[in-house]
ZAMARGU-4260 file (C-alpha; in steps of 0.2 Angstrom, whole numbers, plus 5000, padded with zeros to 4 digits):
<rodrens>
0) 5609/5497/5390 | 5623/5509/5395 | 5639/5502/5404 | 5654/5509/5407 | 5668/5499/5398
5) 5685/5496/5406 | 5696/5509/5405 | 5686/5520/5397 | 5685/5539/5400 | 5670/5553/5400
10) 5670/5562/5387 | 5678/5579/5388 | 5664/5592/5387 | 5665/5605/5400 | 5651/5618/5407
15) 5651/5633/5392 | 5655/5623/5377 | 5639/5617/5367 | 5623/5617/5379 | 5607/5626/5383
20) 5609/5641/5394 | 5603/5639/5411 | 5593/5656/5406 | 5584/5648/5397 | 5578/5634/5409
25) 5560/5631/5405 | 5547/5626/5420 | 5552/5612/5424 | 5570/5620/5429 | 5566/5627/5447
30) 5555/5610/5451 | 5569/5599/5448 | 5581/5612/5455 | 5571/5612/5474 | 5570/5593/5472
35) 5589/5592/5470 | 5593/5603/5483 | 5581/5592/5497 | 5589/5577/5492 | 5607/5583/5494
40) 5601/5595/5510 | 5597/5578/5517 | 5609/5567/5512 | 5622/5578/5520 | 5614/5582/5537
45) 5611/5561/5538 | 5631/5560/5535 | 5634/5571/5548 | 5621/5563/5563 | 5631/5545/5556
50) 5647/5556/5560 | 5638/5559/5576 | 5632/5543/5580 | 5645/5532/5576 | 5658/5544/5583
55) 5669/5542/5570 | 5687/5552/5571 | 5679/5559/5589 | 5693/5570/5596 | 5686/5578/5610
60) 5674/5571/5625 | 5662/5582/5635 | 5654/5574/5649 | 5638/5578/5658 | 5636/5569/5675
65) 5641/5553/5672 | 5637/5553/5654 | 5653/5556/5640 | 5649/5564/5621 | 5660/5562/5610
70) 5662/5574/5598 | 5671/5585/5585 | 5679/5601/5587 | 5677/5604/5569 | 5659/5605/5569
75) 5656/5615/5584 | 5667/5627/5577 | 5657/5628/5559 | 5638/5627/5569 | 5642/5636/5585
80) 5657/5647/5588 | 5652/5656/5602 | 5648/5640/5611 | 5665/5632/5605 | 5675/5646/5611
85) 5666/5647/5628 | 5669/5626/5630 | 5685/5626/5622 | 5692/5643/5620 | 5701/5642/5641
90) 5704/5621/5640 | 5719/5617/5629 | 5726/5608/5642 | 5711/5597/5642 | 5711/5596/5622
95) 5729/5588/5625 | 5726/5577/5637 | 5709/5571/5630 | 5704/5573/5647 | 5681/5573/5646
100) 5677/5593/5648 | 5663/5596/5659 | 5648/5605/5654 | 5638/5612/5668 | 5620/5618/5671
105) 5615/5606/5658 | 5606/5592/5658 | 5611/5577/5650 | 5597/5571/5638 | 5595/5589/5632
110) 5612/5591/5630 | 5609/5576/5617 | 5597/5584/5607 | 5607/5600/5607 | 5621/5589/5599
115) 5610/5582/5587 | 5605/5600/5581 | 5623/5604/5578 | 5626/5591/5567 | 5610/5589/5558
120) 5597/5605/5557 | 5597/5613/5538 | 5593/5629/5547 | 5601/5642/5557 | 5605/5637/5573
125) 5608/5654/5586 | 5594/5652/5596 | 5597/5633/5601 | 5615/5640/5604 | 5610/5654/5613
130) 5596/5644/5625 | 5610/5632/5630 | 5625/5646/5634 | 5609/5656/5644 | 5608/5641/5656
135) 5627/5634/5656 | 5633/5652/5662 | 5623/5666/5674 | 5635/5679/5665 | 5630/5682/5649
140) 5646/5678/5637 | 5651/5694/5625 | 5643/5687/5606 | 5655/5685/5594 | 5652/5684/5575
145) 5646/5670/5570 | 5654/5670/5553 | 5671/5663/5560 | 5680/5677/5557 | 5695/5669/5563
150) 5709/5687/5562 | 5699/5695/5574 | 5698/5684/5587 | 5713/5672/5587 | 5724/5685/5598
155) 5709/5686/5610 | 5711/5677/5627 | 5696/5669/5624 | 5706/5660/5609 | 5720/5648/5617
160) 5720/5634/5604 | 5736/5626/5599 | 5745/5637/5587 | 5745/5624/5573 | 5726/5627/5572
165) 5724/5644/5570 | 5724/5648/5551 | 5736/5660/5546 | 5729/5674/5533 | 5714/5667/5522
170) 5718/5678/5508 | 5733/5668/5504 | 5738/5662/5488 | 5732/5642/5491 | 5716/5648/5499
175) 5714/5658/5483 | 5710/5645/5472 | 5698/5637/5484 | 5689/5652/5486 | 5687/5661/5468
180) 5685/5646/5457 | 5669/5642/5468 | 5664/5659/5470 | 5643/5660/5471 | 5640/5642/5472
185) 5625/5637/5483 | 5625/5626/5496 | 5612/5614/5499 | 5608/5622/5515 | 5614/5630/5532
190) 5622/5615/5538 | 5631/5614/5521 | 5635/5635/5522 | 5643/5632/5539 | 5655/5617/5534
195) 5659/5626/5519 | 5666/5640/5528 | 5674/5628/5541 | 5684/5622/5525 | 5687/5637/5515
200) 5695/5645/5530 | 5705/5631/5534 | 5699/5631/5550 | 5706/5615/5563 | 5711/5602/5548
205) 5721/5588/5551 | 5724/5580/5536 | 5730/5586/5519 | 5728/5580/5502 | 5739/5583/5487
210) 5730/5584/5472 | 5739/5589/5456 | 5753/5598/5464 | 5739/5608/5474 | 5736/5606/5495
215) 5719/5604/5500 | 5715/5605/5519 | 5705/5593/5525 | 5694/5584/5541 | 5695/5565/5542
220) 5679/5564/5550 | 5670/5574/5535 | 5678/5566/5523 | 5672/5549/5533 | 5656/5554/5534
225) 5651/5560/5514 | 5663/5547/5504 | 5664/5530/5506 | 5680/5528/5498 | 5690/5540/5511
230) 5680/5531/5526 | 5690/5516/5521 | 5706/5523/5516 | 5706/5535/5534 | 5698/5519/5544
235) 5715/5508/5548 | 5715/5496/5533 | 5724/5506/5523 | 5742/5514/5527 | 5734/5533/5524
240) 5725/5530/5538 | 5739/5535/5550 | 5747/5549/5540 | 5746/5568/5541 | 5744/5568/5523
245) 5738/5558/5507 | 5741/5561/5490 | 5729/5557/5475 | 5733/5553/5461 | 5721/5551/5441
250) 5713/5566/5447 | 5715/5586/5443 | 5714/5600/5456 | 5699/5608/5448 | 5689/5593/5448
255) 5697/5591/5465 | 5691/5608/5470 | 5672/5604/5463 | 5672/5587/5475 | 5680/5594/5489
260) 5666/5609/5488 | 5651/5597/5487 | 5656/5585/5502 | 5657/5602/5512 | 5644/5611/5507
265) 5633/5600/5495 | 5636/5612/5480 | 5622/5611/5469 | 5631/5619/5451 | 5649/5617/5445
270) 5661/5631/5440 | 5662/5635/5421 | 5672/5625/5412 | 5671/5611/5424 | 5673/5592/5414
275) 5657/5588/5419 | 5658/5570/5413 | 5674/5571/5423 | 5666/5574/5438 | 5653/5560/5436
280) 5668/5547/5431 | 5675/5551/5450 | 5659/5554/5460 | 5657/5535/5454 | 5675/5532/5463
285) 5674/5540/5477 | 5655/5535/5482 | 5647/5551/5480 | 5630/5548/5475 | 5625/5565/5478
290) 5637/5573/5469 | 5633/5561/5453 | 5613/5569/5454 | 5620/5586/5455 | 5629/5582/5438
295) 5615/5572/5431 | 5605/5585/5433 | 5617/5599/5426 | 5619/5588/5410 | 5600/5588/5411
300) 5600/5604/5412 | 5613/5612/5402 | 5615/5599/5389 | 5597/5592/5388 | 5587/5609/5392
305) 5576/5593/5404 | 5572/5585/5387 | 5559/5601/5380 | 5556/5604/5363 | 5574/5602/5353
310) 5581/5619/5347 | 5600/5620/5336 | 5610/5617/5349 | 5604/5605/5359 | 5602/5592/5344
315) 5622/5592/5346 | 5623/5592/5366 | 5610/5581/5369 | 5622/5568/5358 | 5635/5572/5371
320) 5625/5570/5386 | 5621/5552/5377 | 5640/5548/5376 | 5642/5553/5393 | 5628/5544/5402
325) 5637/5527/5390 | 5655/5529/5395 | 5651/5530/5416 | 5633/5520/5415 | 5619/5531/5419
330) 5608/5519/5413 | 5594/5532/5416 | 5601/5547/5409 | 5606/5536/5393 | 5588/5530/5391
335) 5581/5547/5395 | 5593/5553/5379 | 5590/5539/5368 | 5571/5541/5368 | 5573/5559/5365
340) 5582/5556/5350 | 5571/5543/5346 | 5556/5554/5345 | 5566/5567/5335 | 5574/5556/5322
345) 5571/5565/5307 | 5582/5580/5314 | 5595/5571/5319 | 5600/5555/5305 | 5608/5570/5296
350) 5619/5579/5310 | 5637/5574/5310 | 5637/5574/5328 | 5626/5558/5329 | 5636/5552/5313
355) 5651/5553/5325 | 5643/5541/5338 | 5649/5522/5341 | 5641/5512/5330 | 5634/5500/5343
360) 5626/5516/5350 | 5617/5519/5332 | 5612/5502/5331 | 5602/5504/5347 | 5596/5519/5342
365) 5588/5513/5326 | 5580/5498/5334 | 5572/5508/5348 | 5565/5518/5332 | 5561/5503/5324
370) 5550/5497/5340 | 5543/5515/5341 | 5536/5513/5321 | 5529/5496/5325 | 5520/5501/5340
375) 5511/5517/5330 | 5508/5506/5316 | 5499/5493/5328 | 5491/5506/5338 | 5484/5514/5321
380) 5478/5496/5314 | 5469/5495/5332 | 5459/5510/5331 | 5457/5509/5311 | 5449/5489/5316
385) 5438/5497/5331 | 5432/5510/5320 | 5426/5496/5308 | 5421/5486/5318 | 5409/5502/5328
390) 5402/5505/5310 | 5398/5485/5308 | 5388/5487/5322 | 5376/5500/5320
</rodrens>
């Protein structure tokens, strides 16, 4: 079946070259488009609970009685900023000290809930935030925008973070290329809206990865959380674990950009011209399981047209999606191909795109129509002997 042979590379096809349009997704587009979305939905509030649980890269404590919560900063910010700014917005003393914060009026075991909320509901989460600010404070506290809109409100004195945390001007050149490339890219859901925001602004990092001669700002916790391959490289085995800064290398800022996107916000399309092999070779690397379904099924999708009747183009795309699925081992994607191209033989023995295919890849090919042959014909001698043996009968 498909494997991915040492020191091979995806092939480069890239979004826009040779593929179906996504206009012209057939019925089973949307379906597999909502069960796409519910997977990765899931997948990334189940990271961030683990982030919770596990309290992994904690760096604040807020403490209830006698009970201590560890949390992020990070994630308050994205979910609930007006909460954030009312618990942390007067204690930077506290925040440097890693002295516990109190939280008062509150009590302890629905404070918890409250906490798993904030890192795991898909929805929109005011009205939690609102219910737990009613009964912390008799004095209602001004609302702010939820969108953290951060030039607004970082000269307020309700704003007292260290200076190395406020985010200078987000319409910056650097941010630019975050921003733009990614513009109208949906996230998988509210909780994947708010991170994406937390990142795009470059709100509270504290870590930074160079990428290609590009910075992108980062959260160890969220990177933890969504990619096993930076949980090990920010736990204490490695020597990055203790840095500022980490630098990647045998990857490109764009494919960067797409990754950094997804463990954020759980993106659900990539930008034109994205290598979409590419991004499935490193999804693989950097233990992004979810991010390899969202270009499974844009190859399926946009290369494939989800395996419907074959039209021109897709005779040549669905050849690419083939050689794609072979070099990172898709077994499922690489069946899924084969059997199609099986079943529409006669259209493709004469294109030069199959022509151009590995010979082992042919071979397979021709012995799965082979199989396919010898299974009709047996199926026909069935019926044909049934048929007789009906008429022998009567």
């Amino acid at each position: 079946m498909a494997r991915r042979e040492e020191g091979s590379a995806a092939p480069l096809v890239h979004l826009g070259s040779p593929g179906v349009c996504s206009k012209g997704l057939q019925r089973k587009g949307p379906c597999e488009r909502r069960r796409l979305k519910a997977m990765v939905s899931e997948q990334l509030s189940q990271d961030l609970l683990r982030l919770l649980e596990e309290e992994i890269h904690t760096d604040v404590t807020l403490s209830i009685d006698c009970t201590l919560f560890k949390v992020h900063k990070a994630i308050f910010l994205a979910r609930v900023p007006a909460f954030y700014f009312h618990i942390f917005g007067q204690t930077s003393n506290n925040l440097i000290n890693h002295d516990p914060i109190p939280v008062k009026n509150v009590d302890a075991s629905e404070f918890k809930t409250f906490l798993q909320i904030i890192y795991s509901s898909n929805r929109n989460i005011k009205n939690y935030e609102e219910e737990i600010l009613n009964k912390m404070t008799v004095e209602r506290i001004p609302q702010m925008k939820l969108d953290i809109n951060f030039q607004k409100c970082k000269n307020s004195s309700d704003f007292s973070l260290q200076k190395h945390e406020i985010p200078e001007d987000v319409n910056d050149k650097d941010n630019s290329l975050i921003s733009n490339d990614n513009c109208g890219l949906e996230p998988a859901s509210e909780l994947g809206e708010d991170l994406l925001k937390l990142y795009v602004k470059h709100c509270c990092p504290d870590i930074d990865i160079y990428v290609d001669g590009k910075t992108f700002k980062a959260h160890r916790a969220i990177l933890s959380a969504r990619s096993s391959y930076f949980a090990a490289m920010l736990s204490g085995c490695w020597a990055e674990s203790s840095q500022e800064y980490i630098t990647l290398q045998g990857i490109k800022h764009i494919e960067m950009n797409v990754m950094m996107h997804f463990i954020y916000g759980g993106t659900l399309d990539f930008p034109d011209k994205t290598n979409v092999g590419y991004i499935l070779s490193i999804a693989d690397m950097y233990g992004l399981e979810g991010l390899k379904e969202v270009a499974i099924y844009i190859l399926r999708r946009d290369y494939c047209n989800f395996f419907q009747k074959p039209v021109p183009r897709t005779l040549t795309s669905v050849v690419e999606c083939l050689l794609i699925a072979h070099s990172v081992g898709v077994e499922n994607l690489f069946d899924d191909c084969m059997k199609w191209i099986v079943m529409h033989f006669a259209r493709f023995w004469s294109e030069r795109s199959f022509a151009n295919v590995p010979p082992d890849i042919q071979k397979n090919c021709l012995h799965m129509l082979i199989q396919s042959l010898v299974s009709i014909i047996t199926y026909i001698l069935w019926f044909v002997c049934a048929i007789k043996n009906l008429f022998s009968f009567e």
